[in-house]
N, C-alpha and C positions, 0 to 999 in steps of 0.2 A: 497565521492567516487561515481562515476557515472557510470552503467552498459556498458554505451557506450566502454568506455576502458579495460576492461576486458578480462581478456586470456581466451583460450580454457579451462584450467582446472577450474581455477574460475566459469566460465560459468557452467561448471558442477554441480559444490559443490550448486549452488545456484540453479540450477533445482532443485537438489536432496533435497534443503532446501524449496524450497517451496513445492515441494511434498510432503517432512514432513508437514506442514499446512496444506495443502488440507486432509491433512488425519487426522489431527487432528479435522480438522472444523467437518468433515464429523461424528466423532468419538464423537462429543461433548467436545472437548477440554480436555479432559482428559491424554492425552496419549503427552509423550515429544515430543518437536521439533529437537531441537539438537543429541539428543541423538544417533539416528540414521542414523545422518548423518554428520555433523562439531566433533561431540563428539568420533568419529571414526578415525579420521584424524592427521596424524603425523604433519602434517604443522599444526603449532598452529596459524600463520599469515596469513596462506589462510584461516583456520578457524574463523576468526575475522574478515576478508575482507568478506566474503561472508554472514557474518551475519549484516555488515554494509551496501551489495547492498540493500539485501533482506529488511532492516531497518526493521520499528515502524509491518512492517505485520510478524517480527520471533515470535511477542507474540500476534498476532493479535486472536487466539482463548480464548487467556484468556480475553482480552477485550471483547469481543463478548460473552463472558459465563461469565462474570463479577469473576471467581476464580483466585485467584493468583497463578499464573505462578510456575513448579517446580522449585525447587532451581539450576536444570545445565545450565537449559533454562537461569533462571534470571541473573546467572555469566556470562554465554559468553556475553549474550545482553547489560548487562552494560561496560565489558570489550570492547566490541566493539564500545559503546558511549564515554567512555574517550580514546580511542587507535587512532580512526579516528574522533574524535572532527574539525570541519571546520574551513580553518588560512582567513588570510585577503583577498585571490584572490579568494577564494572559491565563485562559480556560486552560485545565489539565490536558485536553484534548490536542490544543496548539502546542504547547510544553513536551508532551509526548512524541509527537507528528516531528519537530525542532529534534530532539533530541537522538531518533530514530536517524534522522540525514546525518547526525555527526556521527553517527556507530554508522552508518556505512561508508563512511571515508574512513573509518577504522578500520572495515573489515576489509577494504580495498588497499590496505596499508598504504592510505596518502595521507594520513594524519597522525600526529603523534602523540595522539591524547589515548592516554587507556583509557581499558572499556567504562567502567565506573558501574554504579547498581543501579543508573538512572532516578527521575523522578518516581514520589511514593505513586502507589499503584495501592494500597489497599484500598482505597473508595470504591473501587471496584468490586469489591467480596463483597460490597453492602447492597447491590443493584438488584433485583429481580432479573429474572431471565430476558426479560424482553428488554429491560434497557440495559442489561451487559451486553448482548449482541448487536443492540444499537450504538454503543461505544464502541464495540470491538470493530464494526464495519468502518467507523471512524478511524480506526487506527491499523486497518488492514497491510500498513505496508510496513509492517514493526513483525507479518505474517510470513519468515522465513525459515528456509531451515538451517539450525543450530540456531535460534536465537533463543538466549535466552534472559528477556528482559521481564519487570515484572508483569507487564501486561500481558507477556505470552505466559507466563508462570499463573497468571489467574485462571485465562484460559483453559491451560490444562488443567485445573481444578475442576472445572464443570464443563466439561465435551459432553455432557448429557446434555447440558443448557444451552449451548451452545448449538447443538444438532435442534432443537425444538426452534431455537432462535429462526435457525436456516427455514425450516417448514413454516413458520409462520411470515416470516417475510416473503416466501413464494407464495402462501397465500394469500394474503396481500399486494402482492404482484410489486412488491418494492424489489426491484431487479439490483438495485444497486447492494441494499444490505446483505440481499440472499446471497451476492459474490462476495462480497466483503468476507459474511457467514464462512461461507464454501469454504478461500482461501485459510482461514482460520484453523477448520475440518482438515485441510491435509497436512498441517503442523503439527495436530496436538494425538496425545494416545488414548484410545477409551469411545472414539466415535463408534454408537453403536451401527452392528452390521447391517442390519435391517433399513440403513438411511438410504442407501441406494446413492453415493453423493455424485458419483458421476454421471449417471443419467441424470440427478438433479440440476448439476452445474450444466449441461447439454444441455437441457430445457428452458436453463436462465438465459444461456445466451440467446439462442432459437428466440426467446421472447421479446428481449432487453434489444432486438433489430441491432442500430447504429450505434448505440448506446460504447462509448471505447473503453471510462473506466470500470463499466463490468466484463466488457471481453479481456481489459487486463488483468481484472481477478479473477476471471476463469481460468487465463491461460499458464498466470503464475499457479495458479493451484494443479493444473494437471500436470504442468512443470516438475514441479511437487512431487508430485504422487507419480509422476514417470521415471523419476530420478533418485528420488530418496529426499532424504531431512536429514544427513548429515552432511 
């Protein structure tokens, strides 16, 4: 499921769902995701839908704090990995997004699947700059540390491209890609010094106002970069 298509209320549920994470980040991962917002919701199916746009980042504090997720969090997120599991037409993009949620129930050791080498990731070496960072903002929550999937393995192939990506989406004032970007930046090695990325990423937000899934890729990136990548 990709946020592109998404209705007005959807759109909501998933502000209101990421806003849950950014408040949880901020809180130290202690406090539910859902709880307060899909957990509320008569639609049980917008409830699932919105937990599948938002993907691998609805439990992305417990990653990031290494605790295991509460238990309302942990049901809707797996119910929403087998409910909208990806068919045979499904964009690399959605395949990717899917595939990212089930390695974090792996890395939350609530699933028993090993890690595997995921889907192929080479189309990506074939991209130009500006649409690898246009994919990779797509697939920003695959942007953790120790991950080592092949979409982050591209990534790290061109942190030059990647850093250009970031500046050109700020100049374009695409607030959404520049966090995506950003996020990206405090995973991989080789960002050159000169980018300046956390005043960058302080500027996205400053810009990007109400906007919650760029304040969650701000805040998972200074996360990041506060803590380390292992």
């Amino acid at each position: 499921m990709e946020q592109s298509g998404t209705s007005p209320r959807l759109a909501g549920v998933v502000h209101d769902l990421a806003s849950e994470v950014v408040s949880a980040l901020r809180g130290g991962g202690h406090s539910s995701v859902v709880g307060g917002t899909v957990g509320t919701l008569a639609d049980d199916r917008l409830s699932l839908a919105a937990v599948r746009v938002l993907g691998a980042d609805v439990l992305l504090p417990s990653v990031l704090t290494r605790r295991r997720p509460l238990p309302d969090d942990l049901a809707v997120f797996q119910r929403a990995v087998h409910t909208y599991a990806p068919g045979a037409t499904s964009s690399a993009t959605t395949v990717w997004s899917h595939w990212a949620m089930t390695q974090t129930l792996r890395r939350l050791d609530v699933s028993g699947t090993g890690p595997g080498s995921g889907p192929d990731a080479s189309w990506l070496d074939a991209l130009d700059w500006p649409q690898l960072t246009h994919q990779l903002s797509l697939l920003a929550s695959l942007a953790v540390p120790g991950a080592d999937s092949g979409v982050a393995q591209a990534a790290g192939r061109r942190p030059v491209d990647v850093a250009r990506g970031f500046v050109r989406a700020v100049r374009r004032r695409d607030w959404l890609q520049a966090a995506g970007a950003g996020r990206w930046l405090s995973v991989i090695d080789g960002v050159p010094g000169t980018l300046g990325l956390d005043t960058g990423l302080e500027f996205v937000e400053l810009m990007a106002g109400a906007d919650a899934r760029v304040g969650l890729h701000v805040h998972a990136a200074r996360h990041i970069r506060a803590g380390g990548r292992g």
